[in-house]
Structure formats: structure tokens, C-alpha cells
N, CA and C atoms as a LAMMPS dump frame, in Angstrom:
ITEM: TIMESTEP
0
ITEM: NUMBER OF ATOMS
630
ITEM: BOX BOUNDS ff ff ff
-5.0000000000000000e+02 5.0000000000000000e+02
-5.0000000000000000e+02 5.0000000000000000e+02
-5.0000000000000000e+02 5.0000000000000000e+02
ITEM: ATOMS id mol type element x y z
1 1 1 N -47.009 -0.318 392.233
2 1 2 C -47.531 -1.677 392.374
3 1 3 C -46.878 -2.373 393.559
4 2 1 N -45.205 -2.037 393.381
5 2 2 C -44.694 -3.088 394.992
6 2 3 C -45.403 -2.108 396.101
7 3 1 N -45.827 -0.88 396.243
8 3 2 C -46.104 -0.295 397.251
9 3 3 C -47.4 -0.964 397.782
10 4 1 N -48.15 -0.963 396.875
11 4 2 C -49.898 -1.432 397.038
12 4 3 C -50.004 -2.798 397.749
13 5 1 N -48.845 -3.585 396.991
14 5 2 C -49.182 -5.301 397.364
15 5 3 C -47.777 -4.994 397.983
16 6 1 N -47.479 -4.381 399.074
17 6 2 C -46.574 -4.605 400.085
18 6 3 C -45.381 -5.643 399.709
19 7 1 N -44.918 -5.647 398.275
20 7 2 C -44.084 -6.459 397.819
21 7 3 C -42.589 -5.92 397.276
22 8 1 N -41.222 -6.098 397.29
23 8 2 C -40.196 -6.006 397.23
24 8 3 C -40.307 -5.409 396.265
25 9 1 N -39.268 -4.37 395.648
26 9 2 C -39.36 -3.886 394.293
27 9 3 C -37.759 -4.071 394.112
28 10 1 N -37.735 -5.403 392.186
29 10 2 C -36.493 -5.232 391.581
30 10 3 C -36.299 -4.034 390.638
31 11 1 N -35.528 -3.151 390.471
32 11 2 C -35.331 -2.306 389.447
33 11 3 C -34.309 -2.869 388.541
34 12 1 N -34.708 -3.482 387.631
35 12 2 C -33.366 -4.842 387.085
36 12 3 C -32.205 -3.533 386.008
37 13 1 N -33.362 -2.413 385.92
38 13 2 C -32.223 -1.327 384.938
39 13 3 C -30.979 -0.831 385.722
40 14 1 N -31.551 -0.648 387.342
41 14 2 C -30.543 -0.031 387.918
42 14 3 C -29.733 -1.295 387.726
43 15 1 N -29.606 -2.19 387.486
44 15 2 C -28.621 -3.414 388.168
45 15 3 C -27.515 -3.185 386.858
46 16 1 N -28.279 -2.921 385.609
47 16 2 C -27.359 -3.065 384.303
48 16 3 C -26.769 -1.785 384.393
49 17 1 N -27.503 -0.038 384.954
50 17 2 C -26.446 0.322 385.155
51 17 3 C -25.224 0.821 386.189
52 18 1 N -25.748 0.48 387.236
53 18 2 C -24.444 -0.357 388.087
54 18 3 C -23.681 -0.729 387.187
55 19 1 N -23.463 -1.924 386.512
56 19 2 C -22.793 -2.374 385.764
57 19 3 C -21.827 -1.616 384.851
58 20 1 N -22.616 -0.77 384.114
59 20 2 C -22.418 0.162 383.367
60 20 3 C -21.145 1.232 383.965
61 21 1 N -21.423 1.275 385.004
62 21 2 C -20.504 2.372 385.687
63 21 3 C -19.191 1.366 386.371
64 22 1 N -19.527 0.425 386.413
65 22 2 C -18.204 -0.442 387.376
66 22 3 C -17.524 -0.58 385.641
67 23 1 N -17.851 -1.141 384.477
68 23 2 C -17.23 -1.753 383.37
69 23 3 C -16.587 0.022 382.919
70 24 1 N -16.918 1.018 382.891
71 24 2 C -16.546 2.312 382.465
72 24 3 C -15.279 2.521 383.294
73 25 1 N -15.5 2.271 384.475
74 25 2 C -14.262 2.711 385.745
75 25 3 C -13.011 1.983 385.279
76 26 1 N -13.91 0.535 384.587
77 26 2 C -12.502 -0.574 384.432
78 26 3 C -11.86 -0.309 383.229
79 27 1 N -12.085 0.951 382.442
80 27 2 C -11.977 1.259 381.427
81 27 3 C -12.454 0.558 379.542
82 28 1 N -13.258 0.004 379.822
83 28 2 C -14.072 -0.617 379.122
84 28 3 C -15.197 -0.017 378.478
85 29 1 N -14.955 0.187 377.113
86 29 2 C -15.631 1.242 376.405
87 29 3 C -16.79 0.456 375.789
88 30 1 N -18.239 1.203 376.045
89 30 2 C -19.796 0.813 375.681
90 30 3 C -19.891 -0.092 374.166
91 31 1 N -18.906 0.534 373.123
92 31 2 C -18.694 -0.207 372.092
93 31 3 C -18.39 -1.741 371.708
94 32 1 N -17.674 -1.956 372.787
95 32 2 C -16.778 -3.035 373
96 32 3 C -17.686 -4.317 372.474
97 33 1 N -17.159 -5.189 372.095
98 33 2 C -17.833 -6.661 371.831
99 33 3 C -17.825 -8.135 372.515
100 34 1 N -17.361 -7.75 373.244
101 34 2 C -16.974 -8.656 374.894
102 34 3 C -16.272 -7.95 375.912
103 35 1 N -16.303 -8.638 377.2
104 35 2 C -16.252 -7.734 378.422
105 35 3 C -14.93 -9.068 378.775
106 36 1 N -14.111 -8.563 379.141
107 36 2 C -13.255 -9.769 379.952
108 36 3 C -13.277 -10.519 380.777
109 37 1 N -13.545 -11.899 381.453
110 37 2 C -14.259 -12.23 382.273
111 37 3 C -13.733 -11.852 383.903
112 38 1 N -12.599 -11.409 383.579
113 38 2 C -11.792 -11.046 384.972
114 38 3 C -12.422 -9.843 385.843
115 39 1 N -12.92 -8.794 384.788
116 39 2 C -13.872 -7.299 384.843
117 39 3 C -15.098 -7.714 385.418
118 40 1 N -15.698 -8.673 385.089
119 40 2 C -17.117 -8.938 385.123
120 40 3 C -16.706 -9.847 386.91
121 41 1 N -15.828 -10.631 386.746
122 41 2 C -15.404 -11.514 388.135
123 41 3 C -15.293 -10.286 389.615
124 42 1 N -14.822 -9.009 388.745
125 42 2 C -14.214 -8.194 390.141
126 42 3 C -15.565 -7.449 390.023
127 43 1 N -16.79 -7.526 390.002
128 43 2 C -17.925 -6.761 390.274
129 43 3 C -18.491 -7.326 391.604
130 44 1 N -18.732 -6.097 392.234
131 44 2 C -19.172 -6.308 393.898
132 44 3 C -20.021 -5.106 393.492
133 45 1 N -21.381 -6.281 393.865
134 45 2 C -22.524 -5.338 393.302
135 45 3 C -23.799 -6.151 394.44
136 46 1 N -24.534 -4.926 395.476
137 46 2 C -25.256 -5.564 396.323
138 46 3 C -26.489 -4.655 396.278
139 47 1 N -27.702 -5.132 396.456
140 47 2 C -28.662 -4.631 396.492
141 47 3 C -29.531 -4.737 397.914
142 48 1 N -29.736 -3.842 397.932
143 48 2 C -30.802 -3.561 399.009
144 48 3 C -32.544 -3.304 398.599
145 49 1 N -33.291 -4.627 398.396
146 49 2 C -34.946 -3.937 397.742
147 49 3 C -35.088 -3.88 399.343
148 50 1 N -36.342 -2.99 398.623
149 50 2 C -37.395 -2.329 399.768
150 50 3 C -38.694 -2.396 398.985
151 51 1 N -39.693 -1.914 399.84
152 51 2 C -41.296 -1.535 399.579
153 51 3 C -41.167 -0.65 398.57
154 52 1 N -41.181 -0.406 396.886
155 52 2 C -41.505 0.656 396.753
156 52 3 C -40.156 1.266 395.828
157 53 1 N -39.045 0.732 396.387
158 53 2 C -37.725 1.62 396.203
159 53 3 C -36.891 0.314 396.188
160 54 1 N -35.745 0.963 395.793
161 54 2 C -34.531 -0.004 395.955
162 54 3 C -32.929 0.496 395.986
163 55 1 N -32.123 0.208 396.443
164 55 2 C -30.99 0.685 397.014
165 55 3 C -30.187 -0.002 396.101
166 56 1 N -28.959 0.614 395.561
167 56 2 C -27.836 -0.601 394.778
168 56 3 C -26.557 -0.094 395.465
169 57 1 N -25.588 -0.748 395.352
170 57 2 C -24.403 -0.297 395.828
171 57 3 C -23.205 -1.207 395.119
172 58 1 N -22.073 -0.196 394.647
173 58 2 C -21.539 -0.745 393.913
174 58 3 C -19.865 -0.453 395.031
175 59 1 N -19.135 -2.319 395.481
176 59 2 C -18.047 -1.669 396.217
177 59 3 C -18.34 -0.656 397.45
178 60 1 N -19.49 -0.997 397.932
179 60 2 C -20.051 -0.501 398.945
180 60 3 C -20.773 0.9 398.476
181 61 1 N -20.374 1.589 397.581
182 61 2 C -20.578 3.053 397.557
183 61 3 C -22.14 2.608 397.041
184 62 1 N -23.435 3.287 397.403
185 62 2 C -24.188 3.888 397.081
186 62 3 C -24.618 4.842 395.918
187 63 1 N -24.939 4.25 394.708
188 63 2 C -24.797 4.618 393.759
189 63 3 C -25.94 5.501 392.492
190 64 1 N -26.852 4.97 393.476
191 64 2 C -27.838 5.445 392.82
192 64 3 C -28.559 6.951 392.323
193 65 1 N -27.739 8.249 392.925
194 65 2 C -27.959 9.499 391.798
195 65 3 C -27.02 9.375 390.865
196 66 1 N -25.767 8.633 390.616
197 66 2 C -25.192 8.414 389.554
198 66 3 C -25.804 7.677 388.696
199 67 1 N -26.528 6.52 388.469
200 67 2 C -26.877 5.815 387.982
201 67 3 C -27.909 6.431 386.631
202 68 1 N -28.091 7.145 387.335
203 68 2 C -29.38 7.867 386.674
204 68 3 C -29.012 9.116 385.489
205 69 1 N -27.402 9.339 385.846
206 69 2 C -27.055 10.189 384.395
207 69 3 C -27.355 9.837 383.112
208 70 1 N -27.727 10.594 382.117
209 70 2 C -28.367 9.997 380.993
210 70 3 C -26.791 9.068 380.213
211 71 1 N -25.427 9.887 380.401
212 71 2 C -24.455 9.205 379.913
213 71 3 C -24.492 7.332 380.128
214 72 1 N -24.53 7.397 381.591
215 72 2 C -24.588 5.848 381.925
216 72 3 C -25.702 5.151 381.597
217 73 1 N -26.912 5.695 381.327
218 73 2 C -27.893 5.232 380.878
219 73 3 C -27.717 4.567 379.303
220 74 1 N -26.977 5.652 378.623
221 74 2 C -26.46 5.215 377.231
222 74 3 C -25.569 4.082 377.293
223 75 1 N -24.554 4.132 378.199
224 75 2 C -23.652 3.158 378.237
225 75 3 C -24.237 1.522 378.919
226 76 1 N -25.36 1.703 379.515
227 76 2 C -25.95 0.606 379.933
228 76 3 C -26.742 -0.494 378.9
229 77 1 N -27.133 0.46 378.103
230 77 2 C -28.09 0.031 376.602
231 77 3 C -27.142 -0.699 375.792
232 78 1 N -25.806 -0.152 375.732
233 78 2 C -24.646 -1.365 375.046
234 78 3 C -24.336 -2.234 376.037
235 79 1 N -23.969 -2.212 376.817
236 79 2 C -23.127 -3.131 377.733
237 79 3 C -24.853 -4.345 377.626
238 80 1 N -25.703 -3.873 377.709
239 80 2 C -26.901 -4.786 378.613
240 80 3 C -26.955 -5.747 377.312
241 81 1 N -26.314 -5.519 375.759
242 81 2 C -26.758 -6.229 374.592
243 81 3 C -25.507 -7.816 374.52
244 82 1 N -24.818 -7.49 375.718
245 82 2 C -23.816 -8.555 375.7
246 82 3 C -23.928 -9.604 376.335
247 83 1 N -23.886 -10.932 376.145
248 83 2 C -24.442 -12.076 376.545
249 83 3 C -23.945 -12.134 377.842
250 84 1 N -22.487 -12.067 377.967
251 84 2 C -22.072 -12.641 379.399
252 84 3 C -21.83 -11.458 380.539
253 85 1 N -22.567 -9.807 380.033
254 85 2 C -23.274 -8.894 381.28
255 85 3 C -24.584 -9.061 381.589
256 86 1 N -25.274 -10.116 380.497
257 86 2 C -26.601 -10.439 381.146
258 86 3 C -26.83 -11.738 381.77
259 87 1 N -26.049 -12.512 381.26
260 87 2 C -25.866 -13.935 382.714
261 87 3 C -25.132 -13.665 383.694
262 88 1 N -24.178 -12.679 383.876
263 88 2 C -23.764 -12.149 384.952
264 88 3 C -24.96 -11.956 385.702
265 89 1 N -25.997 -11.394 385.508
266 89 2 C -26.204 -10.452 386.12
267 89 3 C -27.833 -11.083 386.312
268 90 1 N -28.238 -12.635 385.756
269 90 2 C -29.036 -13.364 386.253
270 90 3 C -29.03 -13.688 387.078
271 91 1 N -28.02 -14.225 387.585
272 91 2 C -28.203 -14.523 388.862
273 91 3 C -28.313 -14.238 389.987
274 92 1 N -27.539 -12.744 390.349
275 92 2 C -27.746 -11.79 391.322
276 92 3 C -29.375 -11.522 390.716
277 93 1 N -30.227 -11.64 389.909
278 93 2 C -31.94 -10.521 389.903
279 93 3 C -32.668 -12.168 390.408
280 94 1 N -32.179 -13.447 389.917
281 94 2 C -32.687 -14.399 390.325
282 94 3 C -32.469 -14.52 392.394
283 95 1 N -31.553 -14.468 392.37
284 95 2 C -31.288 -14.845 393.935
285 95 3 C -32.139 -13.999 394.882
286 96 1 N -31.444 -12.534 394.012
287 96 2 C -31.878 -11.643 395.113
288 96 3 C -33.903 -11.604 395.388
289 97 1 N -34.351 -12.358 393.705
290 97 2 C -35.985 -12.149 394.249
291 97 3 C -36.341 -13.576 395.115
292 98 1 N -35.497 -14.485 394.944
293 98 2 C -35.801 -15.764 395.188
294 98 3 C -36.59 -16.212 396.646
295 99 1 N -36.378 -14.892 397.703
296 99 2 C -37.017 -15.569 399.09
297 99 3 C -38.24 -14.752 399.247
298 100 1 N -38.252 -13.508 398.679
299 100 2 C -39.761 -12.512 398.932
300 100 3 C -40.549 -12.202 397.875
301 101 1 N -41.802 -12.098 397.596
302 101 2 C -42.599 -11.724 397.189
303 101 3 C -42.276 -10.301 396.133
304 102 1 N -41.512 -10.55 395.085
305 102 2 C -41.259 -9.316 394.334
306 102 3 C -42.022 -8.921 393.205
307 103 1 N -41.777 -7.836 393.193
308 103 2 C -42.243 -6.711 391.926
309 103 3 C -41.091 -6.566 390.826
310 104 1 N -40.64 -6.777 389.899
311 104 2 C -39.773 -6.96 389.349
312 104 3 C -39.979 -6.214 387.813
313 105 1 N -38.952 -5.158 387.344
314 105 2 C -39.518 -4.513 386.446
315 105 3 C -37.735 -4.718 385.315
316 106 1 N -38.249 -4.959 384.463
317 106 2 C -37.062 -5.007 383.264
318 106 3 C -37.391 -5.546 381.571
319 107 1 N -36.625 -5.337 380.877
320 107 2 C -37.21 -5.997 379.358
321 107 3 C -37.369 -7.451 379.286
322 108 1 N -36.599 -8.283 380.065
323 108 2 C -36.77 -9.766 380.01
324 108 3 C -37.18 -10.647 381.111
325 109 1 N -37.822 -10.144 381.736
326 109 2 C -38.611 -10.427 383.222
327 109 3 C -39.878 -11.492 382.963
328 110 1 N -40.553 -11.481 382.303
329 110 2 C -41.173 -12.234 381.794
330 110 3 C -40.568 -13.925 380.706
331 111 1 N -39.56 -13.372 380.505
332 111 2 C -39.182 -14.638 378.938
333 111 3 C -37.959 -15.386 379.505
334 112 1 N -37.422 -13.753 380.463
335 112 2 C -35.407 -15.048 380.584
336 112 3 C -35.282 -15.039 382.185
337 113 1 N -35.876 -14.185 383
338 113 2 C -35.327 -13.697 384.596
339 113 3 C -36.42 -14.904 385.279
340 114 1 N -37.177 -14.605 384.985
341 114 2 C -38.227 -15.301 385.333
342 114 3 C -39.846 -15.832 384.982
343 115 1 N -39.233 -16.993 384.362
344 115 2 C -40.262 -17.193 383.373
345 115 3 C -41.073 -18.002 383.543
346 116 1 N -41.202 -18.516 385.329
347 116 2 C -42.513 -19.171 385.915
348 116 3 C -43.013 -17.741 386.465
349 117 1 N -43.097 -16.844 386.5
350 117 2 C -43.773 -15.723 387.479
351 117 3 C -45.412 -15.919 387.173
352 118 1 N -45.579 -15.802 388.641
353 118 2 C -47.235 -15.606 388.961
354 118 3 C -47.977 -14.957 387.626
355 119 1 N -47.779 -13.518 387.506
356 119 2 C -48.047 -12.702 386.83
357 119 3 C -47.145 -11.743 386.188
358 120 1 N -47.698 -12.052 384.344
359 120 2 C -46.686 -10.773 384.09
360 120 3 C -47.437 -10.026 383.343
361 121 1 N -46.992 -8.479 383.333
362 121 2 C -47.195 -7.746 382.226
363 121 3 C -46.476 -7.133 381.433
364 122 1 N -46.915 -6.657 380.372
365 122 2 C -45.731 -6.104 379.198
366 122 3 C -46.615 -4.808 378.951
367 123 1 N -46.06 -3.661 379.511
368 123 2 C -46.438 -2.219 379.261
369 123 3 C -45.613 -2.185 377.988
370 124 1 N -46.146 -1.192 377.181
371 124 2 C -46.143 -0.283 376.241
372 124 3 C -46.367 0.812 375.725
373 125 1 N -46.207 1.775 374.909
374 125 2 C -46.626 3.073 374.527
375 125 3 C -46.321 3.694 373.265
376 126 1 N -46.604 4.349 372.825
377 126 2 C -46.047 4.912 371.096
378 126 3 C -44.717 5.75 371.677
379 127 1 N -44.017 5.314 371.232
380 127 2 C -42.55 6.497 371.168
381 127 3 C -42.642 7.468 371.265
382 128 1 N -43.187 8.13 370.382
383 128 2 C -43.38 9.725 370.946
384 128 3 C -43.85 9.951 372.434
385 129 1 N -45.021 9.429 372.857
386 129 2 C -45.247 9.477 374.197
387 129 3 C -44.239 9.158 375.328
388 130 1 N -43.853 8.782 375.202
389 130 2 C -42.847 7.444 375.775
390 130 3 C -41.673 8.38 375.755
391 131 1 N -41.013 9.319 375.025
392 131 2 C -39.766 10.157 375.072
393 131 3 C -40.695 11.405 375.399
394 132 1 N -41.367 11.995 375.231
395 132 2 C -42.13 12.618 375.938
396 132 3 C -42.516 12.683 377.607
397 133 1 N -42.722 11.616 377.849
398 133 2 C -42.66 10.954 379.466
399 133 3 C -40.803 11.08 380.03
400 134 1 N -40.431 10.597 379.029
401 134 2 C -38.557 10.768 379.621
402 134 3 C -38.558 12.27 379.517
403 135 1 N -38.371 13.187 378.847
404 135 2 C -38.49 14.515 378.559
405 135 3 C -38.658 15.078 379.724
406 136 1 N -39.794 14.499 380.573
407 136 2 C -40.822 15.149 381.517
408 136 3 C -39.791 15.021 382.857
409 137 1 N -39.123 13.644 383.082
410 137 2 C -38.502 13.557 384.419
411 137 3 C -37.56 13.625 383.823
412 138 1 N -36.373 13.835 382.71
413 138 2 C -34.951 14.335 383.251
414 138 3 C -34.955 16.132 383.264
415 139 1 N -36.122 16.649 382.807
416 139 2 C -36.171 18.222 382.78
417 139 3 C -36.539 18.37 384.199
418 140 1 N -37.521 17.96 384.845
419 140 2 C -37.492 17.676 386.358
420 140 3 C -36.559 17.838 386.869
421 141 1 N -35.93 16.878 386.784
422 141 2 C -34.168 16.591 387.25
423 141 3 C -33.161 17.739 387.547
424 142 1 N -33.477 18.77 386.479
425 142 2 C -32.85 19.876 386.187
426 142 3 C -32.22 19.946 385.2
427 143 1 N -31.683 18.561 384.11
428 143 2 C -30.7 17.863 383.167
429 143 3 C -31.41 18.805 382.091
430 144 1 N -30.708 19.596 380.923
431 144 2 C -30.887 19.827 379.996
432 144 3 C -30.713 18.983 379.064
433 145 1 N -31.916 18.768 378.251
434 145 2 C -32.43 18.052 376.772
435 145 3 C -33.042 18.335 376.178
436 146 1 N -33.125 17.78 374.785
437 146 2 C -33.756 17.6 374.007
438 146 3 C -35.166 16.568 373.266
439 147 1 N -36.107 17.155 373.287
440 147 2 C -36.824 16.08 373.124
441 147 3 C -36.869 15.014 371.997
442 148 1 N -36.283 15.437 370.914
443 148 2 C -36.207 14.553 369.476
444 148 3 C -34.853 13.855 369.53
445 149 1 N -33.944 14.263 370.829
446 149 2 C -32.307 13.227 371.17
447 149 3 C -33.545 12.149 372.016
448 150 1 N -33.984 12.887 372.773
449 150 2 C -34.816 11.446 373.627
450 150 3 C -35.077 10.633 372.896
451 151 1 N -35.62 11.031 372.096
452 151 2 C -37.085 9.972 371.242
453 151 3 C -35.528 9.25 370.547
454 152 1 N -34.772 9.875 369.946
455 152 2 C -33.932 9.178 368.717
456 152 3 C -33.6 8.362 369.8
457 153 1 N -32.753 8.409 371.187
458 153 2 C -32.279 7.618 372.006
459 153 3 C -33.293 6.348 372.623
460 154 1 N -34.35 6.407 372.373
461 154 2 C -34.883 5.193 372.64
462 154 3 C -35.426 4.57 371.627
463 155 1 N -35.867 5.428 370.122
464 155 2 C -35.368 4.506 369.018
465 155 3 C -33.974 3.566 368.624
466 156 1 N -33.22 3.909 369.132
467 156 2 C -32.183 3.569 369.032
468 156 3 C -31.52 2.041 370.167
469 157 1 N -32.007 2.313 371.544
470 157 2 C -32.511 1.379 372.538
471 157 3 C -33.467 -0.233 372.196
472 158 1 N -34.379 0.703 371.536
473 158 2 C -35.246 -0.732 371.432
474 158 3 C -35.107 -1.495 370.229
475 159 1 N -34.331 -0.82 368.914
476 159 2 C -33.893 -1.347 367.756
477 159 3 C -32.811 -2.457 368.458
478 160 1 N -31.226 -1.988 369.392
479 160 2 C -30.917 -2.701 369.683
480 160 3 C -31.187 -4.159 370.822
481 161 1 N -32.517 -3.537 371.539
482 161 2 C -32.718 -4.444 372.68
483 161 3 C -33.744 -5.664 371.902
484 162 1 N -34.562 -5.361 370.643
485 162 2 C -35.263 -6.493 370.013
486 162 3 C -34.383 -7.099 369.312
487 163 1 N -33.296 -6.517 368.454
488 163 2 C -32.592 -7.403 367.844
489 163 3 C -31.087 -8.397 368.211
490 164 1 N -30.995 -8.181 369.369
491 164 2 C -29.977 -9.017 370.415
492 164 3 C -30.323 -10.601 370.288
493 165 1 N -29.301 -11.043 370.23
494 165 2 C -29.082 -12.532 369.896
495 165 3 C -29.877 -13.275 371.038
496 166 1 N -29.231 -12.952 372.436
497 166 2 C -29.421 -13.137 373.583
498 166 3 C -30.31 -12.393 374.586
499 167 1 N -31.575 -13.073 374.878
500 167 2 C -32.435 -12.517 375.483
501 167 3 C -33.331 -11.16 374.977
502 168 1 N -33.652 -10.756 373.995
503 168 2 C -34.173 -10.118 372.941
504 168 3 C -35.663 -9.643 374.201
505 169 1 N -36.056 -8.013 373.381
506 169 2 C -36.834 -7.798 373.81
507 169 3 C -38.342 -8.18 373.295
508 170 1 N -38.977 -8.948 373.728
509 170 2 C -40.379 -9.583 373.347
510 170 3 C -41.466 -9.892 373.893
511 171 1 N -42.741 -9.902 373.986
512 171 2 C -43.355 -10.323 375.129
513 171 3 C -43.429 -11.746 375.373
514 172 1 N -43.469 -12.035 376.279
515 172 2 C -43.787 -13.444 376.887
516 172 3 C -45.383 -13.76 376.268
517 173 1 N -45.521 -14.715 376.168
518 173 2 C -46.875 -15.49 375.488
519 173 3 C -47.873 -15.336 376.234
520 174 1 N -47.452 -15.638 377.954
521 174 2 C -48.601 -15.534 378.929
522 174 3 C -48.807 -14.273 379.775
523 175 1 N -48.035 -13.04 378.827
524 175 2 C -47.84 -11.952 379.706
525 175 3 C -49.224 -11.01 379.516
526 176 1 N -49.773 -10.165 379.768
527 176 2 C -51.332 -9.409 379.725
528 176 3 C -50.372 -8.303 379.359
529 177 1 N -50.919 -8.098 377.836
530 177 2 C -50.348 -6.69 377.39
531 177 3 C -51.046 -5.663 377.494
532 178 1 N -50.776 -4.202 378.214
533 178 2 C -51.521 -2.718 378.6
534 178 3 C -50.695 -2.051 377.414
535 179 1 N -51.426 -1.201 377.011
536 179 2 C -51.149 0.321 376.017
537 179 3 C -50.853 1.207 376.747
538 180 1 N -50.214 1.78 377.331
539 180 2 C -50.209 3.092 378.241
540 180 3 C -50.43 4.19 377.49
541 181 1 N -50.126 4.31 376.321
542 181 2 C -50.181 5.642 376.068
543 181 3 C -51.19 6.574 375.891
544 182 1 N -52.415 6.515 376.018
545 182 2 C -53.263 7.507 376.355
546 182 3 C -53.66 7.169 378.089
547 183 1 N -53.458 6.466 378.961
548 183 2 C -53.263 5.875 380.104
549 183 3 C -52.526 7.075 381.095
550 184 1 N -52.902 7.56 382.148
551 184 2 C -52.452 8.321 382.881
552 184 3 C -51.785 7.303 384.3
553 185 1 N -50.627 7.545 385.343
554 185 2 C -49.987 6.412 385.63
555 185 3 C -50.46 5.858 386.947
556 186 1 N -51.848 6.601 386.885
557 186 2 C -52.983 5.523 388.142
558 186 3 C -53.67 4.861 387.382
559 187 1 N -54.068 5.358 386.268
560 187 2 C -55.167 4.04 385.169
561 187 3 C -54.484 3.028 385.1
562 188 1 N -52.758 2.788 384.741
563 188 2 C -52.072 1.72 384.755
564 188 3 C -52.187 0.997 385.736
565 189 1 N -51.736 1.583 387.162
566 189 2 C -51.283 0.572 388.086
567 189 3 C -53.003 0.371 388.266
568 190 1 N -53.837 0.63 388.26
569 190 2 C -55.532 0.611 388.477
570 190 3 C -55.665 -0.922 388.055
571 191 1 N -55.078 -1.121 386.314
572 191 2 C -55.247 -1.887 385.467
573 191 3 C -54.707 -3.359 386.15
574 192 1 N -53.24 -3.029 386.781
575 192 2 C -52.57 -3.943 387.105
576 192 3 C -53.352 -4.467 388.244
577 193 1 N -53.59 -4.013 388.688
578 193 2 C -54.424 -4.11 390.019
579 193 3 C -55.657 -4.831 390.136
580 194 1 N -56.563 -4.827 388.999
581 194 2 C -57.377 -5.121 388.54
582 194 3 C -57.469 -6.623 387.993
583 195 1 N -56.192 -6.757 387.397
584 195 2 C -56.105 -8.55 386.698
585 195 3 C -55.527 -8.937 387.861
586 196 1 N -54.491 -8.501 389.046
587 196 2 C -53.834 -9.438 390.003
588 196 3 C -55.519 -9.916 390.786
589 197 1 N -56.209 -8.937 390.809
590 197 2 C -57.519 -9.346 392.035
591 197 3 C -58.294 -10.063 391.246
592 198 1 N -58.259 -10.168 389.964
593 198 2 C -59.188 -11.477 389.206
594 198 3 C -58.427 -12.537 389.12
595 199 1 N -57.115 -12.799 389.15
596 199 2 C -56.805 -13.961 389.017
597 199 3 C -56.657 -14.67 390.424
598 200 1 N -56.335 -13.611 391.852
599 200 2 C -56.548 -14.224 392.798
600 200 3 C -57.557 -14.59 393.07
601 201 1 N -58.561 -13.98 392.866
602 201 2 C -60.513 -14.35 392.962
603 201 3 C -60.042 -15.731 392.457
604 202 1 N -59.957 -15.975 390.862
605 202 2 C -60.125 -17.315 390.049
606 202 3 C -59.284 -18.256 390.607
607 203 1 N -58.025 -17.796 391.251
608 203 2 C -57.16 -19.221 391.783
609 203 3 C -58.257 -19.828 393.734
610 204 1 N -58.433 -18.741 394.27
611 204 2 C -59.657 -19.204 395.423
612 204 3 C -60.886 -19.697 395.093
613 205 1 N -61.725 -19.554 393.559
614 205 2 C -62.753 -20.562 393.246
615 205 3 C -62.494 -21.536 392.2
616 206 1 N -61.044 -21.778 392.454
617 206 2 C -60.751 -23.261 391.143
618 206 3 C -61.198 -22.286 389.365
619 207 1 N -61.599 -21.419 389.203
620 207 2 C -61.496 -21.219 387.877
621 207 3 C -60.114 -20.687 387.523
622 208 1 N -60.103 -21.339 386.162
623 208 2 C -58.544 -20.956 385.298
624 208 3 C -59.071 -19.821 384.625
625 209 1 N -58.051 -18.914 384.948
626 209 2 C -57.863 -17.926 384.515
627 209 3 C -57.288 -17.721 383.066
628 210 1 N -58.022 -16.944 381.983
629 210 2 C -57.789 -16.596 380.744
630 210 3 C -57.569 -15.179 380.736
């Protein structure tokens, strides 16, 4: 989608796990029930979006085939349920979209990051599909797994990401909800594509868009 509409792409997961990997280094274990604010103060965390892609860098280093280990991925899913690693970490996804035209992809993008946005949507899929799809790109990867650890691991993800005090996973009221799961991943962006060019049609002839 940022490729099509020539627009910035946020990856707001990489940002939590960045995070994930700077709070691990500081020796700060995923369990934990607060983060110290001194840990969270010494994070030097810069992003580079692009068309399409996006660059993170943590302390200058370039971080992003680490990011992507399934370990830090686990450790990101706790750390991301803690109030003051996710206002941390508003304001760097606020700033950084604040001057260009972004694409912005995360669980609270719609309700807490940004909750005047033009347009939002809230993808979805049945679990099985959905760890099935993960299955598909970390075996890619070369990473040995399991497909029923996947699935349990994002049962386990979205139990904790809906029931979080702070910023909870939910859809936004005015967001256009898609099913993906019988959806192949050009029918999606097709879809997306499809309501951005009707609502720009409707905002150039004065009709409100439903």
C-alpha cells in the first residue's frame, strides 16, 4: 500500500522490537512489571521510513535482521503490554509520521497513535490461517518451527494484546474492517485500494462518505 500511494511506511512492530532488544541488553527480563525509567531514558532509537520499507537503528547499529528473531519477537509482545514502553514510544511513531504522508501499520494505529487518520483499516483473519501465513515466512527464513507453537504463540499475543489495561487491541469505530482470510495478499491491498479511491472520489464531489 505505501508502495502504490508513494507514501512513507511506519512499521510500529519493528519500533516495539527495537525496544525489545535495547530493554534485554539492559538486562531487563520480558516478565518484568515495569521498566525503570532511567532504561527507557537511555534508548537511542532512530528511524529511517522509506517507500515501501523502513530502516530502524538502535545506538546507531542497524538492526533490523535481528529484530526479526522469533525470540525478540516474543519478548516484544511483553514488553509492548507495559504502559510506559508504549508512551515511550508514542511519540517517536507520532513525530516521526507527523511531516509525510504515511502508511502506518500496528495494533493501535487507529484508537491511540493516531486517531484523526484519514483512513483506517483493521485487517483480520482466523488464527489458523494467520499462523499458517507466519509458518510460511519464518520457514522461508530458514528458522525451524512449528506450526501449532505458531498458532499457540499468537493465541497467546492477542489474549494478551486485547486484554491490556493500556491501549488494548480493538478496532476503532471508524475503521473499514477486511477478513483476509480466504483473501490472497493482492485481493487485500486491491480492497484497500479500492475504499482510498472512493473516498477520494466522495471528498472531490462533497459526498460524505459511509
Amino acid at each position: 500500500l505505501s508502495d502504490k500511494l508513494r507514501f512513507l511506511f511506519l512499521d510500529t512492530g519493528a519500533l516495539y522490537r527495537a525496544v525489545a532488544v535495547h530493554l534485554l541488553r539492559c538486562g531487563i527480563s520480558p516478565d518484568t512489571q515495569t521498566v525503570p525509567p532511567t532504561v527507557l531514558d537511555s534508548l537511542d532509537l532512530r528511524v529511517d521510513m522509506g517507500i515501501g520499507a523502513m530502516r530502524v537503528y538502535l545506538n546507531n547499529e542497524e538492526i533490523g535482521p535481528l529484530i526479526r528473531a522469533e525470540e525478540i519477537s516474543a519478548a516484544a509482545s511483553k514488553f509492548s503490554a507495559l504502559k510506559e514502553v508504549r508512551e515511550a514510544l508514542l511519540v517517536i511513531q507520532r513525530t516521526t509520521a507527523d511531516q509525510h504522508n504515511t502508511v502506518a501499520e500496528g495494533r493501535d494505529m487507529g484508537t491511540v497513535v493516531f486517531p484523526y487518520a484519514d483512513v483506517k483499516f483493521f485487517l483480520t483473519a482466523d488464527l489458523t490461517e494467520r499462523a499458517r501465513r507466519r509458518y510460511g515466512e519464518l520457514s522461508n527464513k530458514g528458522l525451524s518451527v512449528e506450526v501449532f507453537k505458531v498458532e499457540e504463540d499468537m493465541r497467546e499475543r492477542d489474549e494478551r494484546d486485547e486484554s491490556r489495561v493500556y491501549a488494548p487491541l480493538v478496532k476503532a469505530d471508524d475503521a473499514v474492517c477486511i477478513d483476509t482470510t480466504r483473501l490472497a495478499a493482492e485481493q487485500v491491498l486491491q480492497r484497500l485500494l479500492e475504499h482510498i479511491a472512493r473516498m477520494r472520489f466522495s471528498a472531490l464531489n462533497g459526498i460524505r462518505s459511509t
